[in-house]
C-alpha positions, -999 to 999 in steps of 0.1 A, spaced: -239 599 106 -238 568 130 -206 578 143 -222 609 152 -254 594 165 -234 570 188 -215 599 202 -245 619 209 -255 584 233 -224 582 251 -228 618 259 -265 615 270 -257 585 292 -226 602 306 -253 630 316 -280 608 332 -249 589 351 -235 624 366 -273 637 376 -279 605 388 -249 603 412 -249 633 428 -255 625 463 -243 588 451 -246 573 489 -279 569 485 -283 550 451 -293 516 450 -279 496 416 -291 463 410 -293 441 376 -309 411 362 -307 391 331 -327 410 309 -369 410 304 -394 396 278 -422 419 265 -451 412 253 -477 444 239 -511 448 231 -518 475 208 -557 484 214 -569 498 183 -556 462 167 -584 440 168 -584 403 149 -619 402 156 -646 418 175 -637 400 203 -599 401 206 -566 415 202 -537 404 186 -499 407 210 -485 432 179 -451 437 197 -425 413 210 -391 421 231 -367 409 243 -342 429 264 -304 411 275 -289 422 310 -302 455 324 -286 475 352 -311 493 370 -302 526 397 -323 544 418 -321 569 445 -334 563 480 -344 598 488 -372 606 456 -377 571 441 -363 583 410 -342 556 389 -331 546 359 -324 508 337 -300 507 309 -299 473 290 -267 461 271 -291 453 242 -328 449 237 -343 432 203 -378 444 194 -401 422 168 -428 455 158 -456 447 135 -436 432 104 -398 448 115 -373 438 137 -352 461 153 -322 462 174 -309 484 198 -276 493 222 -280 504 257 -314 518 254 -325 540 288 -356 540 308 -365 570 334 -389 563 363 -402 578 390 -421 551 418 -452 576 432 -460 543 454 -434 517 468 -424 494 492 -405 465 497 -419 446 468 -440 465 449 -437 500 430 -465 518 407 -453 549 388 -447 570 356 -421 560 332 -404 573 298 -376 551 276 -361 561 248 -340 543 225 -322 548 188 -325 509 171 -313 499 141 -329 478 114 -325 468 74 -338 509 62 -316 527 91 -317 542 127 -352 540 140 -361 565 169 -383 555 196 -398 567 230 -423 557 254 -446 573 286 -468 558 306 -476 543 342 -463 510 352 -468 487 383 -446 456 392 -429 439 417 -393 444 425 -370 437 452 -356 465 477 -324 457 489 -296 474 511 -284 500 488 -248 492 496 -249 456 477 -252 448 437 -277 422 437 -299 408 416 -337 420 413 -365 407 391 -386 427 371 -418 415 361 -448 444 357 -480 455 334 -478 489 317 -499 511 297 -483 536 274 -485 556 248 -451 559 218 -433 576 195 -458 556 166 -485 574 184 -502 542 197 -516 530 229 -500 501 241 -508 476 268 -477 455 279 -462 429 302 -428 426 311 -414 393 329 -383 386 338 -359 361 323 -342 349 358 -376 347 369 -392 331 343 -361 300 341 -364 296 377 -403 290 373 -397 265 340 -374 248 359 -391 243 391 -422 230 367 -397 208 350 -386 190 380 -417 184 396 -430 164 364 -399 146 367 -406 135 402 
């Protein structure tokens, strides 16, 4: 059954990779060194007064590719670990969709849907996402590979049929800023 599974992945990736490269001159790849999330489910309450972060993850070098033309792109992720309630799970290449309604250089606000199949101690766990997501990104010349940060605040609703509220900050991003604190303490 997993054999079967991971074929049924190759095969949807191979699919997305062929839609996305028709008219290939016009896609812009670029990758970072993964993102950590943190989510807010709202119907989770401590108190009366806040909310509890009920989902953590943490996502390891993720190759993002969009076309120029209609602003539509795609991120696959070599691996992404997600801590959900009380279970961990783990997961190969998972995909995300997009499509930015609003962008320029830096910024981008649109719709989004990921799926992904993790694995955990009981089996294969299934999991989607949709929702809108704004964030900050950098546009560059679509004939270079370069590095782009991700960092951006999302609302979405999931396969456990739960709202969640979410940040995402990258890991480059996020060293560079502990370091840069780091030094100026020292000197």
């Amino acid at each position: 059954m997993m054999y079967k599974l991971l074929k049924s992945l190759i095969v949807l990736v191979l699919w997305v990779l062929t839609i996305f490269s028709l008219g290939a001159e016009n896609v812009k790849s670029t990758w970072n060194l993964g993102t950590i999330d943190t989510v807010w489910n709202h119907s989770t309450k401590i108190d009366n007064d806040s909310s509890s972060i009920d989902k953590f993850s943490v996502s390891l070098l993720d190759f993002q590719f969009q076309t120029l033309i209609n602003n539509l792109g795609y991120q696959i992720s070599l691996v992404n670990i997600k801590h959900n309630y009380d279970k961990d799970v783990v997961t190969l290449f998972p995909i995300e969709v997009y499509y930015d309604f609003l962008q320029n250089k830096i910024f981008r606000f649109g719709a989004y849907s990921k799926g992904e199949l993790g694995l955990n101690e009981v089996g294969i766990v299934p999991f989607f996402e949709l929702g809108i997501k704004v964030g900050t990104y950098y546009k560059n010349n679509p004939s270079r590979f370069r590095y782009s940060w991700k960092n951006s605040i999302y609302i979405g609703f999931d396969s456990n049929l739960e709202f969640n509220i979410g940040t995402q900050v990258d890991i480059g991003s996020l060293g560079l800023l502990l370091l840069f604190a780091t030094s100026n303490i020292e000197g």
